[in-house]
C-alpha positions in Angstrom: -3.6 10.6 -9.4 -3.1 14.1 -9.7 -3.1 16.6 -12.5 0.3 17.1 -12.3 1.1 14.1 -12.1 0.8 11.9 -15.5 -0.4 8.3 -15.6 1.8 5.3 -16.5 0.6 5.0 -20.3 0.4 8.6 -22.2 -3.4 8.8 -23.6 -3.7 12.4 -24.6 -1.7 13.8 -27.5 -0.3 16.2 -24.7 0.9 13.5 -22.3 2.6 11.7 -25.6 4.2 15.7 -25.9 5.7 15.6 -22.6 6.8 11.7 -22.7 8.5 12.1 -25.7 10.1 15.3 -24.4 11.1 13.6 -21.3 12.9 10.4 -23.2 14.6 13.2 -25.3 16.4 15.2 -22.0 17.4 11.5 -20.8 18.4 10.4 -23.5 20.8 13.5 -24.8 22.3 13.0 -21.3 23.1 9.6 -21.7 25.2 10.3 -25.2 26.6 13.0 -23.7 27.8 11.1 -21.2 29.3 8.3 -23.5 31.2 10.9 -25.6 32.7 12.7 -22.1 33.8 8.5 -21.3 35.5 8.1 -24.9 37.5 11.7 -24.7 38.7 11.2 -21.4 40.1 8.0 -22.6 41.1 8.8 -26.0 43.9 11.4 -26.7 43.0 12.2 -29.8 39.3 13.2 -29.7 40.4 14.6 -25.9 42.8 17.4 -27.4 40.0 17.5 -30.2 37.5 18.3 -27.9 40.2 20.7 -25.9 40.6 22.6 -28.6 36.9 23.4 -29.2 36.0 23.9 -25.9 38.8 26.8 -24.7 39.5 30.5 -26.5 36.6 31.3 -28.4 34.8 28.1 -28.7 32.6 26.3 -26.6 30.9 23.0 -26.6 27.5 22.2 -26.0 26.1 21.3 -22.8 28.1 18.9 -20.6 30.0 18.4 -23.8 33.8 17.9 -21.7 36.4 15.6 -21.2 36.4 14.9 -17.8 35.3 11.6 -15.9 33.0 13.9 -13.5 30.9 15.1 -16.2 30.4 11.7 -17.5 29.5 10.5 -14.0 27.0 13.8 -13.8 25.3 13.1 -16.9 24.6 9.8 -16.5 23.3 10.1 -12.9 21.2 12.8 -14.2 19.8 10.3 -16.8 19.4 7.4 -14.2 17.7 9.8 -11.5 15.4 11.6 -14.4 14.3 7.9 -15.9 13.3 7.2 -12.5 11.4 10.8 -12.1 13.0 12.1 -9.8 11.7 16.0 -9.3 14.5 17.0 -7.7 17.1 15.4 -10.7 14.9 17.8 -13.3 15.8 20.7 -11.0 19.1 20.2 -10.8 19.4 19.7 -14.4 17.8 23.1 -14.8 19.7 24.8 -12.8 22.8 23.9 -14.3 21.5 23.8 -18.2 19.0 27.5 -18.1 22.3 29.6 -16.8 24.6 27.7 -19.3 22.2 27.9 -22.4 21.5 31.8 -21.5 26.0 32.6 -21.5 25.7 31.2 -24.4 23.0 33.5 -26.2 24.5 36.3 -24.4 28.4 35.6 -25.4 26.3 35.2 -29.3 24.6 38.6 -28.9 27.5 40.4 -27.5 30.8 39.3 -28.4 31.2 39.0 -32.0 34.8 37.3 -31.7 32.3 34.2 -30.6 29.8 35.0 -33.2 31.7 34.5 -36.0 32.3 30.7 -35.7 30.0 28.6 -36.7 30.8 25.9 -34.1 29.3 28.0 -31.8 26.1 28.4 -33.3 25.7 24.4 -33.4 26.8 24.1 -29.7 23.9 26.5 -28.7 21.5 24.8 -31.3 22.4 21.3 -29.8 21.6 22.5 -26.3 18.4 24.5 -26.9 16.9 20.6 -27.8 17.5 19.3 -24.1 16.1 23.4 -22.9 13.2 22.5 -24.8 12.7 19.2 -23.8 13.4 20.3 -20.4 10.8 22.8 -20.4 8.2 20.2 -22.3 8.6 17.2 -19.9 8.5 18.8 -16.3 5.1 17.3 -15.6 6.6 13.7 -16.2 9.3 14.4 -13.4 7.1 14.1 -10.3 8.4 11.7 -7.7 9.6 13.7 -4.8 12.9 12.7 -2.8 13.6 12.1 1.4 13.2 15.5 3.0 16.8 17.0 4.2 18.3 15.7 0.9 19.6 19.3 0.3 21.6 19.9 3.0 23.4 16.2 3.7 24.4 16.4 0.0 25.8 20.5 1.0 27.5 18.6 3.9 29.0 16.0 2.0 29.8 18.4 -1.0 31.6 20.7 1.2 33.6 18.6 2.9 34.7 16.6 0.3 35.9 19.1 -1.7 37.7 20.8 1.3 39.2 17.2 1.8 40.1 16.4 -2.1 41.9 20.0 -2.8 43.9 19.9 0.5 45.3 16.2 -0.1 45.0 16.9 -3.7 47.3 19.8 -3.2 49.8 17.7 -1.3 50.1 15.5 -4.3 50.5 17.8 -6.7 53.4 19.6 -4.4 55.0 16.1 -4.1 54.9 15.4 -7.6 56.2 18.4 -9.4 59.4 18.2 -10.9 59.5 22.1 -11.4 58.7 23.4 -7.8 58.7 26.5 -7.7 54.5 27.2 -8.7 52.9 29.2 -4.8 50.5 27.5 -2.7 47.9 29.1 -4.2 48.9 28.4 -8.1 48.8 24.4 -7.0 45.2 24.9 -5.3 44.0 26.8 -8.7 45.6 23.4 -10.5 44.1 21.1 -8.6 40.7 22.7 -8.8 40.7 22.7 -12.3 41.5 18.8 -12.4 38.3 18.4 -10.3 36.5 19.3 -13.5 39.1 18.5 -16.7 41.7 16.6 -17.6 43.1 19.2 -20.3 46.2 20.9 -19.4 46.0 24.7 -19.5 48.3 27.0 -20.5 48.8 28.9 -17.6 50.7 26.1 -15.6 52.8 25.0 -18.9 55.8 26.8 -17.3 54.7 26.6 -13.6 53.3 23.1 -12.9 54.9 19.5 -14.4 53.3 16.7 -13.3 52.7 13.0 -14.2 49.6 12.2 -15.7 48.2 10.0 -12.9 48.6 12.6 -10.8 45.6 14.5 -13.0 44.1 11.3 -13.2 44.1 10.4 -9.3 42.8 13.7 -8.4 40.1 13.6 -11.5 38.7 10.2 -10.0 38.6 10.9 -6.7 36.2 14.3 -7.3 34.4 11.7 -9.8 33.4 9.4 -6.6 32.4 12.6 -4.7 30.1 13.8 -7.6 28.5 10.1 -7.4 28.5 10.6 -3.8 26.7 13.9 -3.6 24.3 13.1 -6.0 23.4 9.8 -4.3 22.8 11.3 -1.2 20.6 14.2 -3.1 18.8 12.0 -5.3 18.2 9.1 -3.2 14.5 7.8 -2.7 12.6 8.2 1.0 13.4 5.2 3.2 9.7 4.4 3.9 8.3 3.1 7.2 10.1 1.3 8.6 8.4 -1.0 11.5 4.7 -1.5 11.7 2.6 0.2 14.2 0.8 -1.1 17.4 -3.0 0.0 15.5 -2.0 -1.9 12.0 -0.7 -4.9 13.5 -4.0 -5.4 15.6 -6.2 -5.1 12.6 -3.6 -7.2 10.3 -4.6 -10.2 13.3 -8.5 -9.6 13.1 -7.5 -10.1 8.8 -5.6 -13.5 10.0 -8.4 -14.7 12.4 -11.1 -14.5 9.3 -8.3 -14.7 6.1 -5.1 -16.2 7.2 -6.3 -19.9 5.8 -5.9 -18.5 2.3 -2.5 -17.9 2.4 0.7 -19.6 4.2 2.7 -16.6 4.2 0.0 -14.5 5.7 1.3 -14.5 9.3 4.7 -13.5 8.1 2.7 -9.9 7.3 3.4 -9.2 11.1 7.2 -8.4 10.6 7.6 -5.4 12.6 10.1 -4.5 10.0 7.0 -4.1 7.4 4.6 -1.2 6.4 1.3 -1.4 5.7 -1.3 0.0 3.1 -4.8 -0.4 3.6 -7.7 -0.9 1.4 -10.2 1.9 1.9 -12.6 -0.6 3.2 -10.1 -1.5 5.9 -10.7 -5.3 4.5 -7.5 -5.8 2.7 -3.9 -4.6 3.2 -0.6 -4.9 1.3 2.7 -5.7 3.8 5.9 -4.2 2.5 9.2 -2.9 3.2 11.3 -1.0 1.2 14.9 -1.8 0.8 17.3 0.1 -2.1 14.8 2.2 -3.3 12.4 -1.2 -4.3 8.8 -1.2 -2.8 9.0 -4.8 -1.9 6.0 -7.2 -0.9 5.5 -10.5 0.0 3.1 -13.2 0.2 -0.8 -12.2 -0.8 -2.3 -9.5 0.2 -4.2 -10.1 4.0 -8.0 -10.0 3.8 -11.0 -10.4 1.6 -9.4 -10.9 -2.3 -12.6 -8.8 -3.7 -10.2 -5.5 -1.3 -6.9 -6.9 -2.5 -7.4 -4.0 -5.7 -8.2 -1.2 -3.2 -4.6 -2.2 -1.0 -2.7 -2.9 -4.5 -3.8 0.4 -6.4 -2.2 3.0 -2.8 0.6 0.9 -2.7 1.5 1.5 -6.6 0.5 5.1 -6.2 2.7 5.1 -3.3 6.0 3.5 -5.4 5.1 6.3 -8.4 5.3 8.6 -6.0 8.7 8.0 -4.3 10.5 6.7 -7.3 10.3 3.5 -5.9 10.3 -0.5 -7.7 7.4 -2.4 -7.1 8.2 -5.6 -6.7 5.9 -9.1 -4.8 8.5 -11.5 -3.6 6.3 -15.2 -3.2 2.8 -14.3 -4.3 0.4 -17.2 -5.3 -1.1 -17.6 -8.7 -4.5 -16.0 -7.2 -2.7 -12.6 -6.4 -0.3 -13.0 -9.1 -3.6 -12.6 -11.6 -4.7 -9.7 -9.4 -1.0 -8.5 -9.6 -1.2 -8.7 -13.2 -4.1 -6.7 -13.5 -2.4 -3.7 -12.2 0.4 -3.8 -14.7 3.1 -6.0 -12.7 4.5 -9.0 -14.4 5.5 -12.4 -13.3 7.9 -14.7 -13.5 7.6 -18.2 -11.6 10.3 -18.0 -8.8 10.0 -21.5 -7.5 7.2 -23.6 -5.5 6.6 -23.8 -1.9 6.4 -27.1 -0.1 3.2 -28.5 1.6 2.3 -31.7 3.3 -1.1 -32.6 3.8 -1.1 -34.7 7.1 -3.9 -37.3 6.1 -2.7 -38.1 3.1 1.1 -38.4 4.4 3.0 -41.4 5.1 6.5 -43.3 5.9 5.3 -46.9 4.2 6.4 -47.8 0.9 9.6 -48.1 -1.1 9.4 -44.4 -2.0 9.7 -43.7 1.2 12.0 -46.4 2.9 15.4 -44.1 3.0 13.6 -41.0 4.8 12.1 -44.1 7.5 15.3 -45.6 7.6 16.7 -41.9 8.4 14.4 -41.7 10.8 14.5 -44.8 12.5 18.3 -44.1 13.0 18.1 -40.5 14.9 15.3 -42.1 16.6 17.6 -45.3 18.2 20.0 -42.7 18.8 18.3 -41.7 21.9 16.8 -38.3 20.5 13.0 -37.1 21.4 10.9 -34.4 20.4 8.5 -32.4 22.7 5.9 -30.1 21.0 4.1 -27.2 22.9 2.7 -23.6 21.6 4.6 -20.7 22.7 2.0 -19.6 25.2 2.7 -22.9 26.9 6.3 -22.5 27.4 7.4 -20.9 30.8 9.2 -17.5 30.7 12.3 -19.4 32.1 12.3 -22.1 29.2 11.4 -19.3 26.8 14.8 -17.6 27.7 17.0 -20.4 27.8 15.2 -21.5 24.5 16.3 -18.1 22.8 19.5 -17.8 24.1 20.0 -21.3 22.4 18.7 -20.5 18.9 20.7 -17.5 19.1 23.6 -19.3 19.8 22.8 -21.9 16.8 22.4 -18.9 14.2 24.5 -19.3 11.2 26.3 -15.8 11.4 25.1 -12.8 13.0 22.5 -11.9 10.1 19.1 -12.8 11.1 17.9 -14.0 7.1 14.3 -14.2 6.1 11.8 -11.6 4.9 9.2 -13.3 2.8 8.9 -16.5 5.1 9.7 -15.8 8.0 9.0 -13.5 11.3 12.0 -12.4 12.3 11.9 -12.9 15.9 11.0 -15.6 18.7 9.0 -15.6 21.8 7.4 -12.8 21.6 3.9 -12.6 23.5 1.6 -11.8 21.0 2.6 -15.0 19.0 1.7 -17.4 21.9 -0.5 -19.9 19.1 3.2 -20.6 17.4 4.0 -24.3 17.7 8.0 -24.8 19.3 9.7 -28.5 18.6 12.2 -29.1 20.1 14.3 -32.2 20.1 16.6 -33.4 23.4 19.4 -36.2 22.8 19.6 -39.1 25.3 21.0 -37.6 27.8 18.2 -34.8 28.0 20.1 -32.0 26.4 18.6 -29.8 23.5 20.1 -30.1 20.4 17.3 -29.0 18.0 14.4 -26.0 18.0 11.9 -25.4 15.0 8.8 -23.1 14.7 6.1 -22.8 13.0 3.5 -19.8 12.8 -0.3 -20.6 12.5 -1.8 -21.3 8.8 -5.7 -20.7 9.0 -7.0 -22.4 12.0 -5.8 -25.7 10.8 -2.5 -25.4 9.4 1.1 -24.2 10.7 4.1 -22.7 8.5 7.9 -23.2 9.4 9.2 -20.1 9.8 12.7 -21.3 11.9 15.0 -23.8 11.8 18.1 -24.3 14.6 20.7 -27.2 15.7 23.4 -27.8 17.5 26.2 -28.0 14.7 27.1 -31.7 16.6 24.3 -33.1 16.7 23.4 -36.1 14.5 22.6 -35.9 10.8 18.9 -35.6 9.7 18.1 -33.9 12.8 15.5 -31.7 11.9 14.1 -34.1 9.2 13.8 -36.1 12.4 11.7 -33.4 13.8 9.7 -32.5 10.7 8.4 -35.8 11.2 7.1 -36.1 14.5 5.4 -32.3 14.0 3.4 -34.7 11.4 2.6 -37.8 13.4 1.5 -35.5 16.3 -0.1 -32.9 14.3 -3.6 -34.1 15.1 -3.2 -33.4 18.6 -3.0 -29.5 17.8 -5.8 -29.2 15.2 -3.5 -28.8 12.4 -4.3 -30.9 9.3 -1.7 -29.1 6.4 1.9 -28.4 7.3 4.1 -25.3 5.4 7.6 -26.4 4.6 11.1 -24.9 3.2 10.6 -22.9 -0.3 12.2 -24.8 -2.7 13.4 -22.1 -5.4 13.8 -22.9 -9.2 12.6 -26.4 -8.3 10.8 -27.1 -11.5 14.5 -26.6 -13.0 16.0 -29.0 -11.5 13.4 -31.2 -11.5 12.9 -31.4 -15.3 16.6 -30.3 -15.8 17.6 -33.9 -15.0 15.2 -36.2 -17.0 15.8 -37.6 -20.0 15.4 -35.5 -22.7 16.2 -32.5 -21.5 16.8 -29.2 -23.7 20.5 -27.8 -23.6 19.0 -24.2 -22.4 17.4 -26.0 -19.7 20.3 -28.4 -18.5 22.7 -25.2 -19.0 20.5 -23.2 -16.2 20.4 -26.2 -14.2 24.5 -26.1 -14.1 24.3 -22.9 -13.6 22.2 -23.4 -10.4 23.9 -26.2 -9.2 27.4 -24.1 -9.4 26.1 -21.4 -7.0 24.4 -24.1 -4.6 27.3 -24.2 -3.2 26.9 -20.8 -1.4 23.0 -20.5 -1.5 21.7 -23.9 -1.1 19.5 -23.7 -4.0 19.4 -27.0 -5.0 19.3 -28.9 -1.1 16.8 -27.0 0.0 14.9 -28.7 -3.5 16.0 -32.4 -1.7 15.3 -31.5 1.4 11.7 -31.2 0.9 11.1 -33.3 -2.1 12.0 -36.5 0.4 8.2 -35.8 2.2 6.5 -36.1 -1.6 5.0 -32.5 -0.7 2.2 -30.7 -3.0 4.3 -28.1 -4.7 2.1 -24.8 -4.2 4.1 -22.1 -7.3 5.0 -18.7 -5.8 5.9 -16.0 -8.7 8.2 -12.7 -8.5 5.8 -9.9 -10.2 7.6 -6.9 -11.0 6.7 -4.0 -13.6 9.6 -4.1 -15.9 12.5 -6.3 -17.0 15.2 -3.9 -16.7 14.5 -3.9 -12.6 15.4 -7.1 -12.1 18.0 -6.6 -10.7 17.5 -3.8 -8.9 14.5 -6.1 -7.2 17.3 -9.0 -6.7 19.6 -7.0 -4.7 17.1 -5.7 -2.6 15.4 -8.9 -1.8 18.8 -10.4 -1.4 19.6 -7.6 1.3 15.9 -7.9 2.8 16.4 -11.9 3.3 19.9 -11.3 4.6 22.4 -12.9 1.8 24.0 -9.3 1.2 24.6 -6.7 3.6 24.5 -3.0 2.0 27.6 -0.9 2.6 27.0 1.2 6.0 29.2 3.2 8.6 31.0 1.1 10.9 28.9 -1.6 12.5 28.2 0.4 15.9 25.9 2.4 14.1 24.3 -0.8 13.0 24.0 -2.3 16.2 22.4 1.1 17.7 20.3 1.2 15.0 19.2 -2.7 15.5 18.8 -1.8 19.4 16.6 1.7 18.5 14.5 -0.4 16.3 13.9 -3.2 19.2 13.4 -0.2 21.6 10.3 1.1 19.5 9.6 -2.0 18.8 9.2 -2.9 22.2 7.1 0.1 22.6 4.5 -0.9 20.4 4.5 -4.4 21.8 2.7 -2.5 25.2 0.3 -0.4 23.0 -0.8 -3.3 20.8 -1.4 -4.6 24.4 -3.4 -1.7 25.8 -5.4 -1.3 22.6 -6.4 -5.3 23.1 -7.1 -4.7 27.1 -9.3 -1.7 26.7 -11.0 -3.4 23.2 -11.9 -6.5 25.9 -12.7 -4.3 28.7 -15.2 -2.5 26.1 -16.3 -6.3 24.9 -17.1 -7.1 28.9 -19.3 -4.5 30.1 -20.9 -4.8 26.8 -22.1 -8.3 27.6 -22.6 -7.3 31.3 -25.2 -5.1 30.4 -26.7 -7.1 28.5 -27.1 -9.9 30.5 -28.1 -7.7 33.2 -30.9 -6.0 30.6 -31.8 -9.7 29.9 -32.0 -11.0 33.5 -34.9 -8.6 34.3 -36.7 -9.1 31.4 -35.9 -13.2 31.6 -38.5 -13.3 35.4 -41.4 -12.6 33.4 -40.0 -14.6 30.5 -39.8 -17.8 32.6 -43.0 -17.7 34.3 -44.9 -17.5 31.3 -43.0 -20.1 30.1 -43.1 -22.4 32.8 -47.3 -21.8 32.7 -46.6 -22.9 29.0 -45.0 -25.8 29.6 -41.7 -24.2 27.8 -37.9 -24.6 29.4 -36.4 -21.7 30.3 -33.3 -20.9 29.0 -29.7 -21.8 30.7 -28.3 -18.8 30.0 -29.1 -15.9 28.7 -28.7 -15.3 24.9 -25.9 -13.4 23.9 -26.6 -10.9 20.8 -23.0 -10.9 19.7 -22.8 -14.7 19.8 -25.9 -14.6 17.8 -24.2 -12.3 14.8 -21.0 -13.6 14.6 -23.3 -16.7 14.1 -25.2 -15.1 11.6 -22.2 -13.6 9.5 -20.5 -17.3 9.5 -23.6 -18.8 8.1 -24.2 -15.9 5.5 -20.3 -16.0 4.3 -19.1 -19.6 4.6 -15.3 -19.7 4.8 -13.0 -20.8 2.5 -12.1 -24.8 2.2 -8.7 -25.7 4.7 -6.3 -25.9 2.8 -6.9 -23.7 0.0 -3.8 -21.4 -1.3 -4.3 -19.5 -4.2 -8.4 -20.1 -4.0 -8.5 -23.9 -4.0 -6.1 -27.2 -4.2 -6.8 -27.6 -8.0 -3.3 -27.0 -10.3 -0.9 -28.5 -7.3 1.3 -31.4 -8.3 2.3 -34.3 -5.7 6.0 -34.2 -5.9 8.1 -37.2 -7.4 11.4 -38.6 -5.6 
C-alpha cells in the first residue's frame, strides 16, 4: 500500500489524526443534511432558518432549506465514507470558496460583522475546513475515468430541461400573470435551490405551493443523478481474457478436486487476480460497486493469501465491497484472516456414488418416483459434450433455450453461464427422451477433480411428467461409474440448517420465526424446495459461508449478488442497449474463444517438436545403447524414454494429491442428511 494511501486500522497517532478528522467532515454532513430534511418539512424552523439565512445573515455551510441540499450532503457523506477522492474534491470546492466569503464579508462589511450569528456560522464551518484539510489522505479511492464530463452532460441538460418545463409550470400556474419570461426563469431557478419565497416575486409571481415543491424535487433527482454518475465506482473487467482462462484450466487440471465450484471460475463474465507466484487466483466480478467472488480461490491454498491480499488492495482502491458468495470453511478461515467476516449462507448438496442407494424405507417414495417416470416410457442417454455432434449440439441449445424460465440467464456462483461451448467438451449432457423418442429433459454437469461432476444446468419441457429431472439425477448416479466419476455436486440448498432445525420439536421462537419468514418468500425464490429437492438423495451437506468485511454492507452485497445470479435486473436504458451490449460481449467473447485456441495450438506445437527432438537425440544414442546391451544380456527398451513423462512423474510422487472427494481440505465435519 502506498504512502498516501492509509491502511484499514489507524496505528500511528497521525493516521488516528486524519481518521478522526475524516469521521468528523462525514459526519457534519450527515447532520447537516438531517436539519435541511426537517426545515424543508417543517414551516416553522423553515421561515426560522429563512430568516437567518437572507439580509445580513448567513448560515453555515450547507445549512438551507431545500430538499437538494439535503440530497447533496448526504451523497457527499455516503461517497466520502466510501473514500471516494473525487467526493473530497468536490466537497472542497464548494466548502474553501464558501468559508473564504465568509471571512471576507467578516473583514469587510461591518453591517455583517456586528451579529453574532454570523461569527458562529463561520466558526461552525471552519470544523468541517479543518477536518477537510486533516483527512485528505484517508480519501484515496479513485473513481471510473470520464466521470467529469458524463456528470457535465447530464448536469447541463437537465437543468436546460427542468427550467424550460419548470418555466411552463410556473406560467400555467400563476394567478397574477403578468411577471416577463425572464422574471419566471429567475423564479424557477431559485426553486432549484430553496423553497423560501423571496421578496422580489411577492408582487410579481403567485403560485401554489406544489408548484415550488414539484420543481424543488425534480432538481433534487437531478442532483442525485449527477452526483451518481460523478461519484460512481469503475465497472471493473468485465469478461476474462484468452491468457487467464488458459492458466485458470492448467489450476483445474492439478486443483480443481478441492473445490466443486472451481470450474464455475471460467465464467467469461469474471476477472481475475493472480497470486504473484501464478499458483493461485481469485475469480470475480463486480456488480453495484461490490467486488464479488465465488467459490475458493483456484490453485495451491499455501497462494490463496498472495491472490486474496491484490484483490483487497484492488476493492480499497476503487471503493469497492468485498464480498465471497459460497466459499468453503477452508477459504472462509483464510478469508477471515484478511479481515472479511462470515456468515453461514446455506450448505451445498453432495452425493457420494458408492455409498448411495434407492433400498430402504427412507428411500421408498423417491424409488417409487422413479419407478413411475421410468414405466412412463422415459430414458436417459449420457455423453460428454465433446461426444455430441455439432448438429445435436445445436438442436440441443436451441431446446434449453426454449425451456429457460424467462429471458434472464440466472447463476453466478454455480454455474457457467453458457452451453456447448468447445473448450468445455469433458462436461457431462443427460438428456431424457419420452416414449416416443422426443426430448423433454437436458441437465449438465461440469467436471469436479478428475472424479467428480457438478450440476451447473437444469432444463424441461414445462409438459413433461413430474419428477423429471429427479428421474435424471438418478440414472447420472447408477451410470456414474462408466465416466470415472465417484462424487456428484447437486442444487445449493440455502438456509437449509433453518429449516431443517426450524421444524423439530423444540424449536426456539427466533428460529421458527425465521423459518416463516423463509417459507413466505419461497413462494417467489424457491428457498425452501430447492432444501426438499435435494434432501430426498440423503446428500453430505458440504456448508458454504457469505464473508464480507462489515455488517452495514449487507445489503449492498445482497443486491448485487441478487443482480449477478439474475433475481433482479438493475435499472438500464431501454432493452436494445442491453441486447447490443449482450451481443458485444458474445462478440469479444467469441474472440477470445480463437486465441484461447491459438495459445493451446502453438503451446502443443511447442510440446511436439520438443519430444521429436528428443526422441530423435535419443534414437542415435539408443544403437550403441542396445548393442551393449544385447552383449549384456539386457532388453532394450520399447520406446524411447521421454524426460517430460519422467518429471511429471517425478513431481506427482514428490507432491501427492489431495484425497477425491475432499472440499474444504478433507470429508471430516460433513453431516449425512436426514429425510
Amino acid at each position: 500500500m502506498s504512502s498516501s494511501k492509509p491502511s484499514c486500522e489507524p496505528t500511528t497517532r497521525a493516521d488516528r489524526v486524519q481518521y478522526a478528522a475524516s469521521r468528523v467532515l462525514i459526519w457534519y454532513l450527515r447532520l447537516v443534511a438531517t436539519f435541511d430534511l426537517l426545515s424543508a418539512i417543517m414551516v416553522p424552523l423553515r421561515n426560522r432558518v429563512r430568516h437567518h439565512n437572507s439580509g445580513e445573515y448567513f448560515t453555515p455551510f450547507l445549512l438551507t432549506t431545500s430538499f437538494t441540499t439535503a440530497s447533496l450532503a448526504t451523497f457527499l457523506a455516503v461517497m466520502l465514507n466510501r473514500r471516494k477522492r473525487v467526493a473530497w474534491m468536490f466537497t472542497a470546492i464548494l466548502m474553501l470558496p464558501t468559508f473564504a466569503l465568509y471571512v471576507w464579508v467578516l473583514a469587510a462589511l461591518p453591517d455583517f460583522r456586528q451579529h453574532p450569528f454570523n461569527w458562529i456560522s463561520a466558526g461552525i464551518t471552519l470544523i468541517p475546513v479543518i477536518a477537510l484539510a486533516l483527512g485528505r489522505r484517508e480519501f484515496y479511492a479513485r473513481g471510473e475515468h470520464g466521470n467529469v464530463f458524463k456528470a457535465g452532460a447530464v448536469a447541463l441538460t437537465g437543468l436546460a430541461l427542468i427550467v424550460g418545463l419548470g418555466t411552463v409550470l410556473v406560467s400555467l400556474t400563476d394567478k397574477i400573470g403578468e411577471a416577463s419570461v425572464g422574471t419566471k426563469i429567475r423564479y424557477t431557478i431559485l426553486r432549484l435551490f430553496t423553497l423560501a419565497r423571496d421578496a422580489e416575486f411577492d408582487s410579481k409571481i403567485l403560485v401554489p405551493r406544489a408548484t415550488d415543491i414539484v420543481i424543488n424535487v425534480a432538481a433534487t433527482l437531478l442532483f442525485l443523478l449527477v452526483l451518481y454518475v460523478l461519484f460512481r465506482a469503475p465497472k471493473g473487467t468485465e469478461l476474462l481474457r484468452a491468457e487467464d482462462e488458459v492458466r485458470l484450466r492448467e489450476l483445474l487440471d492439478k486443483w480443481g478436486e478441492r473445490d466443486s465450484l472451481g470450474y464455475f471460475a471460467l465464467r467469461r463474465d469474471k476477472a481475475v487476480m493472480w497470486s504473484p507466484s501464478g499458483k493461485a487466483a481469485v475469480a470475480y466480478r463486480v456488480v453495484g460497486g461490490v467486488s464479488l467472488a465465488s467459490g475458493d480461490p483456484i490453485g495451491d491454498p499455501e497462494a490463496w493469501p498472495g491472490a486474496i491480499e491484490p484483490w483487497l488492495e484492488e476493492a480499497r482502491e476503487n471503493a469497492w465491497v468485498p464480498a465471497v458468495m459460497g466459499a468453503s470453511e477452508e477459504a472462509g478461515t483464510i478469508y477471515a484472516r484478511h479481515g472479511l467476516d462470515a456468515l453461514e449462507l446455506g450448505d451445498e448438496a453432495i452425493v457420494e456414488v458408492d455409498e448411495f442407494s434407492l433400498d430402504g424405507r427412507a428411500m421408498r417414495v423417491v424409488r417409487q418416483a422413479y419407478n413411475r417416470v421410468k414405466r412412463a416410457g422415459y430414458t436417459t442417454r449420457i455423453r460428454r459434450h465433446e461426444d455430441i455432434p455439432i448438429a445435436e449440439m445445436s438442436e440441443l441449445l436451441d431446446l434449453a433455450d426454449h425451456w429457460r424460465d424467462g429471458e434472464t440467464e440466472r447463476g453466478f456462483s454455480m454455474a457457467l453461464g453458457r452451453l456447448g461451448d468447445p473448450d468445455d467438451g469433458r462436461c457431462l449432457m443427460v438428456e431424457c427422451t419420452d416414449g416416443e423418442g422426443k426430448l423433454r429433459a437436458v441437465l449438465s454437469f461440469v467436471p469436479w477433480g478428475p472424479h467428480g461432476i457438478s450440476l451447473d444446468l437444469m432444463r424441461r419441457d414445462r409438459e413433461s411428467e413430474n419428477g423429471l429431472l429427479e428421474f435424471m439425477i438418478l440414472d447420472v448416479i447408477a451410470q456414474a461409474k462408466q465416466f470415472d466419476v465417484e462424487q456428484i455436486s447437486l442444487n445449493f440448498a440455502m438456509f437449509r440448517s433453518v429449516f431443517e432445525r426450524g421444524s423439530k420439536l423444540g424449536a426456539g421462537p427466533v428460529l421458527r420465526l425465521w423459518k416463516a419468514v423463509l417459507t413466505f418468500f419461497s413462494r417467489w425464490w424457491q428457498i425452501e424446495s430447492l432444501y426438499r429437492a435435494n434432501a430426498k438423495y440423503r446428500p453430505i451437506w458440504e456448508p458454504r459461508y457469505l464473508c464480507f468485511r462489515k455488517a452495514s454492507e449487507l445489503p449492498r452485497i445482497g443486491l448485487a449478488s441478487a443482480r449477478a445470479e439474475g433475481f433482479l435486473e438493475a435499472p438500464s436504458l431501454p432493452s436494445l442497449f442491453g441486447r447490443r451490449h449482450e451481443e458485444k460481449v458474445a462478440h469479444i467473447a467469441e474472440a477470445q474463444r480463437g486465441m484461447a485456441a491459438k495459445v493451446k495450438g502453438k503451446a502443443k506445437a511447442a510440446t511436439g517438436k520438443a519430444k521429436a527432438a528428443t526422441a530423435k537425440a535419443t534414437g542415435k544414442s539408443g544403437g550403441s545403447g542396445t548393442a551393449s546391451g544385447e552383449a549384456s544380456g539386457e532388453k532394450p527398451a520399447g520406446k524411447p524414454s521421454d524426460p517430460a513423462a519422467d518429471q511429471t512423474a517425478g513431481h506427482e510422487a514428490a507432491e501427492p494429491k489431495q484425497p477425491v472427494g475432499s472440499k474444504a481440505g478433507g470429508n471430516a465435519g460433513r453431516n449425512r442428511g436426514k429425510d
